[in-house]
C-alpha positions as CSV (number, residue, x, y, z in Angstrom):
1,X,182.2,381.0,179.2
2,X,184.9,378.5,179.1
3,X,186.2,377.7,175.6
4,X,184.8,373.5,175.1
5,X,188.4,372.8,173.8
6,X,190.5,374.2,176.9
7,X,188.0,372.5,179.2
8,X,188.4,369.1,177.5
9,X,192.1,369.9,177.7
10,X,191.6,370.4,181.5
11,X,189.6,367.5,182.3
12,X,192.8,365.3,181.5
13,X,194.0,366.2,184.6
14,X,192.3,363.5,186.3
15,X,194.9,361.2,184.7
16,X,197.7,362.6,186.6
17,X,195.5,361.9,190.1
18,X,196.1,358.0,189.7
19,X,200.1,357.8,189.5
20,X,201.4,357.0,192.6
21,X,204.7,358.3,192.3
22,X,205.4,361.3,189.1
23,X,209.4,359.8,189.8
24,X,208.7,356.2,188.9
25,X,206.3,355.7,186.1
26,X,206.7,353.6,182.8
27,X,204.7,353.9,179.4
28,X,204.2,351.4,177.4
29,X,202.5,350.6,173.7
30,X,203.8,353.9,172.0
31,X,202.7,353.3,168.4
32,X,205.6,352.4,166.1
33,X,203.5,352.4,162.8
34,X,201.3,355.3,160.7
35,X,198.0,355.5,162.3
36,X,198.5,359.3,163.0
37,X,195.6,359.4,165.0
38,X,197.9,357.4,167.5
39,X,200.5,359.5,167.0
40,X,198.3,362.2,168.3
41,X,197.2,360.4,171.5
42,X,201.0,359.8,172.2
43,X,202.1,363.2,171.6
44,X,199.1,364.3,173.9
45,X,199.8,361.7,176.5
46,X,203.9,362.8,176.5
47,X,203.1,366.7,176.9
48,X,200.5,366.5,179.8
49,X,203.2,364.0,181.8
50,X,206.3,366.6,180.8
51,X,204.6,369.4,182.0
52,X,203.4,368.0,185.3
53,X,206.5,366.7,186.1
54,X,206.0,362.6,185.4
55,X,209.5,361.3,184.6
56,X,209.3,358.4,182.5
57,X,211.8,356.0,183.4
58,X,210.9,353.5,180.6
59,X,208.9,353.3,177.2
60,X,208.6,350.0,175.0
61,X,206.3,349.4,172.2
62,X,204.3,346.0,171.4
63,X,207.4,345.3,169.3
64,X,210.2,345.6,172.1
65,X,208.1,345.1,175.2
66,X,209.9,342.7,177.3
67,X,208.3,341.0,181.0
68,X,211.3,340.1,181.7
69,X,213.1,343.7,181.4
70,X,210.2,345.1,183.0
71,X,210.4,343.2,185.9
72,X,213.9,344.7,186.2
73,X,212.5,348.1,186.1
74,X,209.5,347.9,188.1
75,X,209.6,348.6,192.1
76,X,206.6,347.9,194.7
77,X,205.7,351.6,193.7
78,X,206.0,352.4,190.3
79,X,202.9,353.0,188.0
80,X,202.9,351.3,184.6
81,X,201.0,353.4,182.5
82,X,200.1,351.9,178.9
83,X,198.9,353.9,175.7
84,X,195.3,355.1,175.0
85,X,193.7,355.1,172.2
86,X,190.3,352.5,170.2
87,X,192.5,349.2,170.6
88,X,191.4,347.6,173.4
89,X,189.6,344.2,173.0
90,X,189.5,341.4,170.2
91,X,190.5,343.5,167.1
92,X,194.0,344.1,167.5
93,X,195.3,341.2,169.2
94,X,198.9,342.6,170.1
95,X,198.3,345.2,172.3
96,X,195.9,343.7,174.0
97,X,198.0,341.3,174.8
98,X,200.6,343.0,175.7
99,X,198.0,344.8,178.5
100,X,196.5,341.0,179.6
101,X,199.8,339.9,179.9
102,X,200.8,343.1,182.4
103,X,197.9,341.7,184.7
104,X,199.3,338.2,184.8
105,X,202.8,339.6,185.7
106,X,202.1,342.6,187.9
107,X,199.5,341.9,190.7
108,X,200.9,344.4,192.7
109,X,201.6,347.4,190.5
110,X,198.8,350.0,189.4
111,X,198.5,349.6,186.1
112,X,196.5,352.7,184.1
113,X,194.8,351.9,180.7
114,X,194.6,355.5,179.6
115,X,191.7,357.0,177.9
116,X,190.6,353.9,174.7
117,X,187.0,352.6,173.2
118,X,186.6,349.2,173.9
119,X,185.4,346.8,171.4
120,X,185.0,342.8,171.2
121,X,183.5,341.1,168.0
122,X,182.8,337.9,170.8
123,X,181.4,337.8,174.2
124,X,183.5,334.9,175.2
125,X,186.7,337.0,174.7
126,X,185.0,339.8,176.8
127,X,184.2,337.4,179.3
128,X,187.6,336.5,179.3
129,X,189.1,339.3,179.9
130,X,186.6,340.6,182.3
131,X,187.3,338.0,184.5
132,X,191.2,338.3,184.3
133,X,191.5,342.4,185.0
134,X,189.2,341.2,187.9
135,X,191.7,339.6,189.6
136,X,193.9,342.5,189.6
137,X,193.0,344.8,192.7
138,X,195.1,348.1,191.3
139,X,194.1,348.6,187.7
140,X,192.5,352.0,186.6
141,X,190.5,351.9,183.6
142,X,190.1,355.4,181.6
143,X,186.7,355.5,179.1
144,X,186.7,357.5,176.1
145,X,183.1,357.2,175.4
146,X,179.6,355.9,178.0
147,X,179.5,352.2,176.2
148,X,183.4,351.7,177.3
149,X,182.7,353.1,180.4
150,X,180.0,350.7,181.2
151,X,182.0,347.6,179.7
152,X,185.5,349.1,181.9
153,X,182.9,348.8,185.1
154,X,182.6,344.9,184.3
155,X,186.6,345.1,184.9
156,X,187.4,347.2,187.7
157,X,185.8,349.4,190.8
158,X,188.6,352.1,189.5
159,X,186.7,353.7,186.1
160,X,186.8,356.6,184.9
161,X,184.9,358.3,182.0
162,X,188.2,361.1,180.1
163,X,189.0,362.5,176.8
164,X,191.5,361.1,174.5
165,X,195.0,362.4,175.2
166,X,195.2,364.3,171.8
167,X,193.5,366.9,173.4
168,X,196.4,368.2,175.3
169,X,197.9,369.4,172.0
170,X,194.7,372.3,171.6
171,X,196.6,375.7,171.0
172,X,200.0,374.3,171.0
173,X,199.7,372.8,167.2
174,X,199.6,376.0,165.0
175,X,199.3,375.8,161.2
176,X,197.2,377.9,158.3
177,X,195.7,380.7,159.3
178,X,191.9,380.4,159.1
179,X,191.9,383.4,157.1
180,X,193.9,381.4,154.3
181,X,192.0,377.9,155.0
182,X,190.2,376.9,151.8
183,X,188.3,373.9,150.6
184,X,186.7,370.3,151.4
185,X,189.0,367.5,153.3
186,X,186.9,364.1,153.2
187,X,189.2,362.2,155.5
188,X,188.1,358.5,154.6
189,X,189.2,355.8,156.9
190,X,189.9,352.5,154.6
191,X,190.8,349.9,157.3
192,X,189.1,347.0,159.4
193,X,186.5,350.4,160.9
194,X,185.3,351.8,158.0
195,X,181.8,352.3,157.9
196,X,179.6,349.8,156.2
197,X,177.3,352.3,155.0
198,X,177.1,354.5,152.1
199,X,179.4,357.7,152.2
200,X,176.9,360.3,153.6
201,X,177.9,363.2,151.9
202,X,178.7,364.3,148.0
203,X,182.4,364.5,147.3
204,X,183.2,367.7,145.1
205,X,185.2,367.9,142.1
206,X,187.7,370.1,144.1
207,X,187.6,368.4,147.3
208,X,190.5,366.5,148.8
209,X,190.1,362.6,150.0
210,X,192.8,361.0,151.6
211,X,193.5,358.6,154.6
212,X,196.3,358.3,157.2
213,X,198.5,356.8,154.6
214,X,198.2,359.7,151.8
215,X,199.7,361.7,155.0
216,X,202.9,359.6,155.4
217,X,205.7,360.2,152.6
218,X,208.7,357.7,151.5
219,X,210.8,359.2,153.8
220,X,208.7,358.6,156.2
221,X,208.1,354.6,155.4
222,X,211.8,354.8,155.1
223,X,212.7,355.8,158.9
224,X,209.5,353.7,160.2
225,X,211.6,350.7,158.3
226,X,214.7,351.8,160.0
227,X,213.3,352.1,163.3
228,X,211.6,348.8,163.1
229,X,215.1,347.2,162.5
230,X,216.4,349.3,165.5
231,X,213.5,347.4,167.8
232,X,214.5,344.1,166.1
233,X,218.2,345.1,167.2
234,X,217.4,346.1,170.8
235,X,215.1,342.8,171.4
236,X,217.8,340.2,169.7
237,X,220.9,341.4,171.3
238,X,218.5,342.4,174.7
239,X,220.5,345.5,174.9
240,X,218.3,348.4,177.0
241,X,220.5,350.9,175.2
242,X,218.8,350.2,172.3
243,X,215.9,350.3,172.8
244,X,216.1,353.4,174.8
245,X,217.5,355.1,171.9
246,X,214.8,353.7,169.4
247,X,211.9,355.3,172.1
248,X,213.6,358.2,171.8
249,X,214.3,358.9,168.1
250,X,210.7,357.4,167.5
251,X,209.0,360.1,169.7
252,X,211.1,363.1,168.0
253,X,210.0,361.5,164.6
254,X,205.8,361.2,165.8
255,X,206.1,365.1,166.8
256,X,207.5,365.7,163.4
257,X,204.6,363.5,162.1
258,X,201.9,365.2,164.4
259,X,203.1,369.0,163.2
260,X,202.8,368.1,159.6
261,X,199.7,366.7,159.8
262,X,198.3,369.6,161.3
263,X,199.7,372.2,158.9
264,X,198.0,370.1,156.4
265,X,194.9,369.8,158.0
266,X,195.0,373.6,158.4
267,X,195.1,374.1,154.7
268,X,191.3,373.2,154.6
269,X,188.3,375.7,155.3
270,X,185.9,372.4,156.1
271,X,186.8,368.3,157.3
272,X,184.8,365.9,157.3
273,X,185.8,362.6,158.8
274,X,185.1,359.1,159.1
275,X,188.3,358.5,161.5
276,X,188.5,360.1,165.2
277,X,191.4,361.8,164.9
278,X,190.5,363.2,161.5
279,X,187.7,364.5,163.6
280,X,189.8,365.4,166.9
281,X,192.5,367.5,164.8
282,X,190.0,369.2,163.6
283,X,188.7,370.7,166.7
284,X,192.4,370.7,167.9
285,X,192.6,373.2,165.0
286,X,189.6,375.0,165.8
287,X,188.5,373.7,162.0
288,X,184.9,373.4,160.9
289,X,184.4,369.8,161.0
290,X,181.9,366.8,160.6
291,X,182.0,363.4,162.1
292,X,181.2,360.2,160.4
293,X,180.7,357.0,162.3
294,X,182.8,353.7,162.4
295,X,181.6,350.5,161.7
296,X,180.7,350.5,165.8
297,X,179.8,353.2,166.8
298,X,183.0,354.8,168.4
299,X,183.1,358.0,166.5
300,X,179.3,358.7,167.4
301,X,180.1,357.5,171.4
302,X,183.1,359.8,171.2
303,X,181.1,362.9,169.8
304,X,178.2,362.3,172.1
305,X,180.5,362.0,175.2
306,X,183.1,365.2,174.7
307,X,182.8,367.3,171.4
308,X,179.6,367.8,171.3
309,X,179.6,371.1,172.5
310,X,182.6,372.4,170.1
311,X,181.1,375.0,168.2
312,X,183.5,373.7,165.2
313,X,182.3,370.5,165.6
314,X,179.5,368.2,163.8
315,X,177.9,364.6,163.5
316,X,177.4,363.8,160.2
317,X,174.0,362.3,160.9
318,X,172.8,366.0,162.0
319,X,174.3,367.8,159.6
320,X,171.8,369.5,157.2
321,X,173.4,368.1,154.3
322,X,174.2,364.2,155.0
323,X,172.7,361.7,152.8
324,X,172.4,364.4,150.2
């Protein structure tokens, strides 16, 4: 039987099946800030296009992205693919955005929203933007999870249900041996999703509890600071030099980021997890691990949809110990 992990791994393919030409493709939204969990789609999506042969000929985050470069790059056949991830609707205004405003500009490019949850806090917003990726006739909407498949389906005749993109990192990570792996991680989201509820589960005396930011050091803070003033100096002076070379230094310093997370991930016998990607590295790390839900549900849609059947992998609402 098919490990769950490689098959999840696998099913990514169906990405690759919607780029019209592997020469001429641009990526766009790469995460220039410390969620790590975003780190991990981007590493994920970055591996599975390098080793299928898609050649990037472009990548710009929310804080460089320029129309007006873009339509520079951008020929009648090139794909614009744009960053996965649990972004997409009223909660993070930029890089949804930066996605509307792709529709307005590019009528006649295919334009791939890879694998995200979709969430809007109003129905007039949702409306909104059901109506405008409507009125584009080439965009190809990936679902993480069944309830963002059936909003995506409002949007487009070109959905498709796929796991995130971190998944393409399973076996290629490394870390702690599980021999040596010891302990309780509680990996605690703090941020706009954190669950509303009580914490479901006793935290021990010599358990671990930390967030995305415990994970980040100075130095890290230090080159995110320093790359930000690299952006600011690619979008003032409009130079595509520079901001070629912050993409590039950025994406050596998330796989730097992504390794070090998992090595201390690895450390732990046990995670538990309110945040996705606490949850996904995890598995990635063949870990034992329990998932607690967001504030809407994204966590539970995601376990339902794809991990499931991980033997590693848990919800904390059927775990025998929850709410004890």
């Amino acid at each position: 039987m098919e490990n769950a992990m490689d098959a999840l791994k696998e099913k990514l393919s169906v990405i690759l099946d919607v780029i019209k030409d592997p020469d001429d493709v641009v990526y766009l939204d790469y995460p220039v800030y410390y969620n790590v969990g975003d780190m991990l789609i981007y590493a994920g999506a970055l591996l599975l296009l390098k080793e299928h042969g898609v050649k990037l000929r472009l990548q710009r985050s929310v804080s460089d992205f320029s129309l007006e470069e873009l339509r520079d790059t951008v020929g009648p056949n090139t794909t614009i693919l744009c960053q996965g991830g649990g972004n997409f609707g009223d909660l993070y205004h930029s890089h949804q955005a930066l996605r509307e405003s792709l529709i307005s500009a590019f009528p006649d490019n295919r334009i791939v929203i890879l694998p995200q949850s979709v969430h809007f806090e109003s129905d007039e917003n949702l409306n909104k933007c059901i109506a405008l990726f409507r009125s584009h006739d080439d965009v190809f909407l990936f679902a993480r999870d069944e309830r963002s498949y059936q909003q995506f389906k409002a949007m487009s005749d070109n959905v498709f249900m796929a796991p995130d993109t971190a998944h393409y990192l399973y076996r290629l990570l490394g870390g702690v041996a599980q021999a040596d792996r010891q302990g309780v991680l509680h990996f605690s989201r703090t941020d706009k999703e954190k669950v509303a509820a009580a914490y479901p589960f006793e935290i021990g005396e010599d358990d671990t509890v930390v967030d995305w930011q415990d994970v980040v050091t100075t130095r890290d803070n230090r080159l995110l600071a320093w790359e930000r003033r690299l952006l600011r100096l690619g979008v003032k002076t409009n130079s595509r030099h520079i901001r070629n070379l912050a993409a590039y230094l950025w994406q050596w310093h998330v796989f730097q980021v992504v390794k070090r997370s998992a090595r201390f991930f690895s450390r732990y016998e046990t995670v538990i997890s309110s945040r996705m990607h606490g949850h996904i590295l995890a598995c990635l790390l063949d870990q034992e691990n329990m998932v607690v839900d967001n504030s809407y549900g994204k966590n539970s849609g995601y376990y339902h949809a794809w991990t499931k059947d991980v033997d590693c992998a848990r919800l904390a609402d059927d775990a025998p110990n929850a709410n004890q």
